[in-house]
N, C-alpha and C positions, 0 to 999 in steps of 0.2 A: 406503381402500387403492387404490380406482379410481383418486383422483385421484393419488396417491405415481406408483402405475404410470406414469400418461399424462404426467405434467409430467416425469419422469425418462426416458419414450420419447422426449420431443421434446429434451430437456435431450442427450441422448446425442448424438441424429441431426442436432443445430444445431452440436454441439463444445462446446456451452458447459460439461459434465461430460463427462471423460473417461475411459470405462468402461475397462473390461478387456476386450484384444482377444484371442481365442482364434486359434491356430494352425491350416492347413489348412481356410481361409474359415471357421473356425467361427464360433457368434453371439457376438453384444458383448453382456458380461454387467454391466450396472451399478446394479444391485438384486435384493434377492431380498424378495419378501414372502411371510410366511404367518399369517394370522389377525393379531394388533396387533403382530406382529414385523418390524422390516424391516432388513435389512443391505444399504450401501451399499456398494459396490466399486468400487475405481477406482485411478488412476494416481496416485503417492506427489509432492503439491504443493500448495503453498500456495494454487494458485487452482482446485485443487480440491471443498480446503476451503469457500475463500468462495463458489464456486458452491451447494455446495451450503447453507451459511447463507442463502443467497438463494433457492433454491428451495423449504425449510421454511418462511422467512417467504413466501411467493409461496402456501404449503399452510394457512398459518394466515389469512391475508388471504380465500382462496378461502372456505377451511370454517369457520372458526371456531376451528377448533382447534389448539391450541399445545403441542409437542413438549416434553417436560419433560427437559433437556439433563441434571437430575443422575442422570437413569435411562441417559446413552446412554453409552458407551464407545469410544472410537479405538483401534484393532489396529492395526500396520506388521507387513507380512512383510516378513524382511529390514534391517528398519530399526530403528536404534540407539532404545534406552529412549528418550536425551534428546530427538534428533527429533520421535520420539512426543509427548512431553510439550510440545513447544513445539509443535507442530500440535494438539494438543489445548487447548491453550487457547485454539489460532486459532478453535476449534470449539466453544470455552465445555461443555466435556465434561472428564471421567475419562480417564486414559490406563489403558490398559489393557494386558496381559503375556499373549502364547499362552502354556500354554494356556488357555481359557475354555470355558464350557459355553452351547451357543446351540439352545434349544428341548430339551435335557436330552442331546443328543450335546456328546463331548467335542470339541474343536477344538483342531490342532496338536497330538496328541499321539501317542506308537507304541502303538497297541492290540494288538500285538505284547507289552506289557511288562505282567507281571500287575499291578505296582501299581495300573494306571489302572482296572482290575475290581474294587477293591476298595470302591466303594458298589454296584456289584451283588449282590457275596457278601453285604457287609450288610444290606439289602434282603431278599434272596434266605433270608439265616440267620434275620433277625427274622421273618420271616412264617412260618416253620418252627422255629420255638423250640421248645427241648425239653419246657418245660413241657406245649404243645400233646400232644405224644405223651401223655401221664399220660392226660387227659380224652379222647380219640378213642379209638374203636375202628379195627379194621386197616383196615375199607373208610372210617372216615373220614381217617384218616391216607391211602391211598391219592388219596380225591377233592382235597383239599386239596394234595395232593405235584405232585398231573398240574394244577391248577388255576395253582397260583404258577407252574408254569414258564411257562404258555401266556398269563402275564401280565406280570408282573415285570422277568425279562430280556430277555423279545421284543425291546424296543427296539433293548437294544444288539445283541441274536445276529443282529437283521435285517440289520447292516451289515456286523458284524467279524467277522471268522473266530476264534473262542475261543482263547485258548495250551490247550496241553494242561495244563496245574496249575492251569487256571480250570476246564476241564470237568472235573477232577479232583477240582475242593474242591466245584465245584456238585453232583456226583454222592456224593459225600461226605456233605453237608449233607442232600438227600433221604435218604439210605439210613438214616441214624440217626433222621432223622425215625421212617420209616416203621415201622421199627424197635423205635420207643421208646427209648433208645440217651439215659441219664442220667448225673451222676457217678457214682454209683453201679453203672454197669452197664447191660448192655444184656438186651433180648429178646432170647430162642431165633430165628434165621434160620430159617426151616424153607423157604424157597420159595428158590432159584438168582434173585440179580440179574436176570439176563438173563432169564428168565422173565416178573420183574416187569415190564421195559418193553416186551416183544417187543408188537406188535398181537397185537388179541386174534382176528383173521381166523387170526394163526396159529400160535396156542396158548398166547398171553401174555395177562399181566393189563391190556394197554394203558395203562402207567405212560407210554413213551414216553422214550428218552434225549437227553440234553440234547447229545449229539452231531449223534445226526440230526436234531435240531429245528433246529440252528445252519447243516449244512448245507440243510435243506429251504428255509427261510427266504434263506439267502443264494441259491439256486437260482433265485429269485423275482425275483432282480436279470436271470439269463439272457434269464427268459421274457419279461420285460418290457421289456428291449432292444430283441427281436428283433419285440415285439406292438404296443410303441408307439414306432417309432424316431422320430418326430417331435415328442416333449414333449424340454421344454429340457432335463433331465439327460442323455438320450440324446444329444443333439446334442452335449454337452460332453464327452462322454466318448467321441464318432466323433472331436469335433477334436483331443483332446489324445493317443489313445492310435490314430489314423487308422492306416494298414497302406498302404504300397505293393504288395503281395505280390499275385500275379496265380495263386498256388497254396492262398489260401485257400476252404476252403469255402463253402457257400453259408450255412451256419449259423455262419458263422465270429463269435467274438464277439472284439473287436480287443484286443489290451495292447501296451503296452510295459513290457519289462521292467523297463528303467532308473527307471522311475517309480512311487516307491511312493504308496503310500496306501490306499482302501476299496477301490477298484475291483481292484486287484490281488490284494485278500485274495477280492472276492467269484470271478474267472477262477481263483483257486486250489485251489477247490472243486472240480475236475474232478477233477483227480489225488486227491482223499477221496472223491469219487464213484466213480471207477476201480476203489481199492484195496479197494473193495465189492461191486466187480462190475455196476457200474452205471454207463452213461456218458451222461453229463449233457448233451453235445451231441448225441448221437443219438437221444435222445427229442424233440426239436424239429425238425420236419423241414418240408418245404416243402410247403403245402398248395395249392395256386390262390395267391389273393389276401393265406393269411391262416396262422398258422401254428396248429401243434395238437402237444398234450402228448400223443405215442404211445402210452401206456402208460396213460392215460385214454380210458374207451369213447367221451367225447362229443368228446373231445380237448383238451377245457380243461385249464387249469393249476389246479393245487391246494394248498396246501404239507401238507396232507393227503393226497395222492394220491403224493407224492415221498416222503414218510414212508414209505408200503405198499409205494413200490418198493425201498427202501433195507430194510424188514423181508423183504421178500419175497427178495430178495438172498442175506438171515444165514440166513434156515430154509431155505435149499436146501440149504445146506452144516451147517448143524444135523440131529442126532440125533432132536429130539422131535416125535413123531407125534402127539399125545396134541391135538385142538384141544376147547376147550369151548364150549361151547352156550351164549353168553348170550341169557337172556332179558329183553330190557330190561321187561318188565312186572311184575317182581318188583324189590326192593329190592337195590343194592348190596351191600350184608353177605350176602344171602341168598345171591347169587352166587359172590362171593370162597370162601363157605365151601363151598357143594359143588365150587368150581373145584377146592380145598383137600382136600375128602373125598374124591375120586375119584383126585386121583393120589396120595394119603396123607398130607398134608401139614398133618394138624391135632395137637393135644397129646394126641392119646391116649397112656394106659398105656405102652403097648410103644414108641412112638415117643421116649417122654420117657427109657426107658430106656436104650434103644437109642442116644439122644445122652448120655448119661453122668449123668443127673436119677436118686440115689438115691430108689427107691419102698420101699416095706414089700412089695407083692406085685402086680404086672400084672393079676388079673386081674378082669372087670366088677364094677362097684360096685352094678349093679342085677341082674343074674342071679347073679352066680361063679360061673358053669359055664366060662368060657374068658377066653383072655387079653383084654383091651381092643385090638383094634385098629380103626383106621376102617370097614373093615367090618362088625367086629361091632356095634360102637358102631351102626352106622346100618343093617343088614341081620339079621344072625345072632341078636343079641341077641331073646329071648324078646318085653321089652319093645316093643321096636322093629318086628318082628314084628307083634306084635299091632296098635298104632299105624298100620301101614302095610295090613292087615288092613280096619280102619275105614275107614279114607282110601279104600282104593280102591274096597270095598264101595258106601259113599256117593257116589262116582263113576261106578259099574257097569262096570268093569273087574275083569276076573278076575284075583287073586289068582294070582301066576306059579310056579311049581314049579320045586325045584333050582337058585334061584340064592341064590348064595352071595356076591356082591360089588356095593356101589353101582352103579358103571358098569353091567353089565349089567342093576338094578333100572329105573334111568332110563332105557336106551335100550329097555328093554322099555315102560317107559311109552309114551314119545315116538311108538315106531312101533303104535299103539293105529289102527285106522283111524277116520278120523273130516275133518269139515273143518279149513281152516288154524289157524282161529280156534279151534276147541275142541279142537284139539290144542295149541295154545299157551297155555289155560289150565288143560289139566290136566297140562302141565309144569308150572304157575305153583303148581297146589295143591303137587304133589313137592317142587317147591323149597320153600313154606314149611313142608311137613311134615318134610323135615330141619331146617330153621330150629329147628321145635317139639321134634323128637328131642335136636336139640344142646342144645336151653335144661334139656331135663328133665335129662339126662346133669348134664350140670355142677351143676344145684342140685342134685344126690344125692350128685356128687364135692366140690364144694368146703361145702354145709348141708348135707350129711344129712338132705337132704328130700325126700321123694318123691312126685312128682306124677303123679300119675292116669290111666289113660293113657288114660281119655275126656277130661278134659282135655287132654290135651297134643292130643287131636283135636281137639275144639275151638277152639284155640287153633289149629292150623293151617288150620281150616276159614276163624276169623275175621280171620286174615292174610291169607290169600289172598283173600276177599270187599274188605277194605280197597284192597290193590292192585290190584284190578278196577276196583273204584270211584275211585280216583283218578291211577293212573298208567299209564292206558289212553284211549281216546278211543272206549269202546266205550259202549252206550247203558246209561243206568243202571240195576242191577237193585235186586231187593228184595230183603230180607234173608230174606223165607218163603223167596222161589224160589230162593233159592242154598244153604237147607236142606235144599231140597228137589232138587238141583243139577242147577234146570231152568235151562237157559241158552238158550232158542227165543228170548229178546228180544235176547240176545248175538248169537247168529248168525246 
């Protein structure tokens, strides 16, 4: 590809190929390579052509190697099919019809028009197949939901600005996922949309919407104008969209209206930035020599860090105070579900009632002294009680008095004194000791079987020992001393 470069630089700068000359001294563009791709650009002629037949065999002579013409294809902008076809044979090539697909972006065509999203819906729907829902559970359904976006579509959403009835079917297609959502019918909703994607800094499950991902990613075109104006896309897009205007900004990023295409979808983001409360040119400001992302402490650009400022935006003018505490050293699922039990959002008794789920009668299935709700289910309840009882005992933390509600059980744990570390893993035991309360609950609700509740201790002791040991980077303990829950080689 050195050599394509160097004999097509000198090939330009002698006239013997005649590139493409950009407006406003822009640069003469008359090849593009990337990896074993290379597109030839230039001026619509016969001795165009045979230059460049001359310059391939000139490539083959040097290296060795020989261009296989039935793989290349001839494009005319503007130019009649059958000119095409008669320059393409001058070219011992394909004629080829905009649009076409070159490095897996479409070319020539309005990304404006949902048709042309339709192998990313596909794409985007097979990797999220409904079957998938049956076999996952809710956190694996989540990991997999936030995975395909941050894969899949990237491509195109890094260029094009979405129509809204593509963000509409993509957001569509997640929800039923995650859902479970079959012919048959779908799962109980119990958590608000917006919940699911919000970040989780501010009170969300960090699902992530496929809006802000589209703007954050096009945002990335801004930074990168204003951080490297001297690579060649920048240059192409100073000459073609240049500005006389002596009242722009110092941040100013240039268009012309009149001309559509990428660049225009990506300056169009501002006004979606805006109408969020976020303005996308004044987070770039003028630093010295170099420029920096305001709203980032180091001042880097992030399309992670434009996400948080677009969520951070929605929760000022949102209602919900409610933020949760992940602990990343416990298990996904472990998470979701006390995210779930705390603002009451799991299938207990009264909740299923309460959505219109005919019961025989509310109340627990392991005491019946009171109705089933998430509290009691994880607090109130005798069992649970007791279970919570051993745990902390085996911790040496005092058993709390008068409380009556999850939330207040956890934040009474959490503010226990102690160091960073081992306050973070006797949150880590909590979390897997509702794990172990939810598991008994359900094998008593749906088998009618009842497990132990030194068991069910057990069973939270040796989840939480498991997540120490492997999804921490803490130094390994032994299984006596974590029976004994001596943690001095932890901290």
């Amino acid at each position: 590809m050195e050599i394509v470069n160097i004999f097509m630089q000198r090939a330009s700068e002698s006239g013997i190929f005649q590139g493409c000359n950009l407006p406003n001294n822009g640069p003469r563009i008359s090849h593009l390579c990337y990896a074993d791709d290379v597109i030839f650009i230039g001026a619509w002629s016969s001795n165009n052509i045979l230059a460049l037949n001359r310059i391939l065999r000139w490539l083959c002579l040097v290296s060795g190697l020989k261009v296989n013409r039935n793989k290349c294809h001839l494009y005319g902008v503007g130019v009649p099919q059958a000119e095409v076809a008669r320059l393409a044979a001058l070219a011992n090539c394909s004629a080829g019809s905009l649009p076409f697909l070159h490095l897996g972006v479409p070319i020539g065509v309005n990304m404006k028009r949902a048709r042309y999203w339709k192998p990313v819906l596909d794409k985007f729907s097979s990797k999220l197949y409904k079957w998938k829902a049956r076999h996952l559970s809710f956190a694996g359904r989540m990991t997999l939901a936030k995975s395909v976006l941050g894969s899949l579509p990237s491509y195109y959403l890094s260029l094009f600005a979405a129509p809204k009835c593509v963000l509409k079917s993509m957001k569509k297609i997640r929800r039923d996922f995650i859902w479970g959502k079959s012919s048959t019918g779908h799962k109980m909703r119990w958590i608000r949309w917006e919940s699911l994607v919000k970040a989780k800094k501010f009170g969300g499950m960090g699902l992530g919407a496929v809006q802000g991902f589209n703007l954050a990613m096009l945002s990335k075109w801004w930074w990168r104008f204003k951080a490297s104006p001297n690579e060649l896309w920048a240059k192409v897009v100073t000459a073609i969209h240049h500005s006389n205007s002596s009242n722009s900004p110092p941040n100013f990023v240039p268009l012309k209206k009149s001309i559509t295409g990428v660049w225009k979808d990506v300056v169009s983001v501002e006004a979606a930035f805006a109408s969020r409360g976020v303005s996308l040119s004044a987070n770039i400001v003028p630093a010295g020599d170099s420029w920096k992302w305001s709203s980032d402490p180091n001042g880097s650009f992030s399309v992670k860090q434009v996400r948080l400022d677009l969520d951070s935006a929605d929760a000022t003018s949102g209602s919900e105070s409610f933020v949760y505490d992940w602990n990343p050293w416990a298990t996904p699922k472990a998470n979701y579900l006390l995210w779930r039990a705390m603002t009451g959002k799991i299938a207990s008794k009264v909740g299923l009632h309460i959505r219109g789920i005919p019961l025989g009668d509310t109340c627990c299935s392991r005491c019946g002294c009171e109705e089933e709700d998430p509290d009691h289910i994880f607090v109130r309840c005798l069992w649970a009680r007791c279970i919570w009882w051993n745990v902390l005992v085996w911790m040496r933390v005092p058993y709390p008095a008068n409380i009556s509600n999850l939330k207040e059980l956890i934040d009474f744990i959490k503010n226990q004194p102690g160091g960073k570390v081992w306050k973070r893993i006797v949150y880590l035991v909590a979390l897997a000791t509702v794990w172990s309360i939810w598991r008994a609950r359900n094998e008593k609700v749906f088998e009618d079987r009842f497990i132990p509740i030194l068991l069910s201790v057990e069973q939270a002791k040796e989840d939480a020992f498991l997540w120490v040991c492997n999804r921490t980077n803490l130094k390994k303990i032994c299984w006596e001393k974590w029976k004994d829950f001596d943690l001095l080689d932890l901290l």
